[in-house]
N, C-alpha and C positions, 0 to 999 in steps of 0.2 A: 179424450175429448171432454172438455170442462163444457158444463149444461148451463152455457151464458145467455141463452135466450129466458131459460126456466129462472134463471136468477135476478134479471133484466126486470121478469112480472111479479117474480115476488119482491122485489125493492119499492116498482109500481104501487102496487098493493100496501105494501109497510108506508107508503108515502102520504095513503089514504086514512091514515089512522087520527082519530080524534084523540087519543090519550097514547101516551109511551105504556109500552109492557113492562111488565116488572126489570128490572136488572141486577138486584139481588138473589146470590143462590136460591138463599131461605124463601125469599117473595116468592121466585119463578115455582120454588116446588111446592108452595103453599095453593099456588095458582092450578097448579095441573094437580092438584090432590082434590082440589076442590071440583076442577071440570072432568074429576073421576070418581069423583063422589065419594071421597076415602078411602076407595079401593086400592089397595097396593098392585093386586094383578093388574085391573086398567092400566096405573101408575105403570108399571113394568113394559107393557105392550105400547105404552107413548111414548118411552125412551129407547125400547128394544132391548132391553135390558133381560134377567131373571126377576122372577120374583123375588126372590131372596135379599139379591141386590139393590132393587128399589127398596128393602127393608131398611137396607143398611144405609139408605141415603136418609130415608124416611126419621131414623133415630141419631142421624148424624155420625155414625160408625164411619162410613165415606164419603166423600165429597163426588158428585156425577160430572161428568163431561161436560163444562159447561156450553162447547159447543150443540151437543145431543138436546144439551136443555132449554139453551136458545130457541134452537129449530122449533123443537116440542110449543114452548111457549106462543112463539111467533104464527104459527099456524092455527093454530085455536083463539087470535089474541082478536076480539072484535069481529066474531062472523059475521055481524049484521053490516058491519061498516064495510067490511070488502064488499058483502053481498049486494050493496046498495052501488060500489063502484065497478065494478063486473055488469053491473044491469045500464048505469049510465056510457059506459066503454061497448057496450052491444048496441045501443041504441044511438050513440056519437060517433062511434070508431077510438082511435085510439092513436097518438104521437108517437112515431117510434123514429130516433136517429141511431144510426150504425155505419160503422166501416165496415165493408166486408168486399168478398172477390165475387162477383155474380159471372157467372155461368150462363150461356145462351146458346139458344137451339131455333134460329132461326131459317128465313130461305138463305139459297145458296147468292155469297157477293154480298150479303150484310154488312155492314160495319160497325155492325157492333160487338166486336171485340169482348173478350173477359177481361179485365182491370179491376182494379183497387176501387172504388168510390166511396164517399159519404154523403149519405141520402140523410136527410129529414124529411119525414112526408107524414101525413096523418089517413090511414092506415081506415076504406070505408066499414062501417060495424059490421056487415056479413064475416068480412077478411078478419077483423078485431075479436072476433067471437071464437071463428075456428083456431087463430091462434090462443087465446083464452081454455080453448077446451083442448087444443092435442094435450097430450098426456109425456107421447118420448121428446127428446130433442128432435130424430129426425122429424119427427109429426112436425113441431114445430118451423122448422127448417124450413120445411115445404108449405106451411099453410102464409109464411111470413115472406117466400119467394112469390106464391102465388097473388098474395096482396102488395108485394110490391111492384106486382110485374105488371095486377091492374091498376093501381094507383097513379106511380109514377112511368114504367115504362111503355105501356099502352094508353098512358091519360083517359083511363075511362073509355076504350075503343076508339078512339080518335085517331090514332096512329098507333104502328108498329103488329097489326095484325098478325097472330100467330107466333108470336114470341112467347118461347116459355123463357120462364127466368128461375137459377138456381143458386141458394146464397152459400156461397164457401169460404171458408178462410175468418169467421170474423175476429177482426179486430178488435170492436166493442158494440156493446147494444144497451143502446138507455129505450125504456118505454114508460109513457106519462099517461095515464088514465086520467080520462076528463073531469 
């Protein structure tokens, strides 16, 4: 099971950036040597690497995985600028469209069936938050079922009382921080 929801928030996130990250090898490990303070241990513990190994990147002996060093980059690149978009996405909610199979646990003679659909809905900041902070996919699953289920499938208590909703199968997940 591929963590398409967790990859949905950090695209989000990378979306909010006021400057691009480095994309040269040398740039990226000049970058995380710096927000390691020229530590090679740090260095090593930000790639998962040995120490030894981050040596040898360090002197150019080897070249590192440049997907590991992406990642590494990507997540340290601009704290303040996610931090400021995680605060406006808690306080506005958050856009999220997706295909997926939702799963229902209604009364008995529902018709509302499990199927395919694609939702676009904006997602109110409680719902945006705790999907923001699950940590596993399933957390996420669940906190994005349950803000779907009050956004779109209960409208806000309007209709559909007592509907839990359960997101399976997806297809795709785009989410757009405000």
């Amino acid at each position: 099971m591929t963590d398409s929801i967790g990859h949905a928030l950090a695209d989000a996130e990378r979306a909010a950036f006021t400057r691009n990250p480095p994309k040269s090898v040398s740039a990226q490990l000049n970058f995380l040597l710096r927000q390691a303070k020229d530590s090679t241990r740090r260095l090593a513990e930000m790639l998962g690497v040995s120490p030894r190994q981050a040596l040898r990147y360090r002197k150019g002996e080897s070249k590192p995985p440049t997907d590991k060093l992406k990642r590494a980059v990507e997540e340290r690149w601009q704290p303040r600028v996610r931090k400021r978009a995680r605060q406006r996405a808690a306080e506005q909610g958050v856009v999220v469209e997706l295909r997926a199979r939702f799963g229902f646990t209604a009364a008995p003679g529902s018709t509302d069936d499990a199927r395919m659909r694609r939702i676009t809905q904006t997602l109110p900041p409680a719902a945006a938050t705790r999907l923001m902070d699950a940590r596993t996919e399933d957390e996420r699953r669940q906190a994005l079922g349950d803000g779907l289920g009050e956004a779109y499938f209960r409208d806000g208590g309007r209709r559909a009382q007592g509907l839990d909703v359960e997101v399976q199968d997806i297809d795709y997940v785009e989410i757009a921080l405000w």
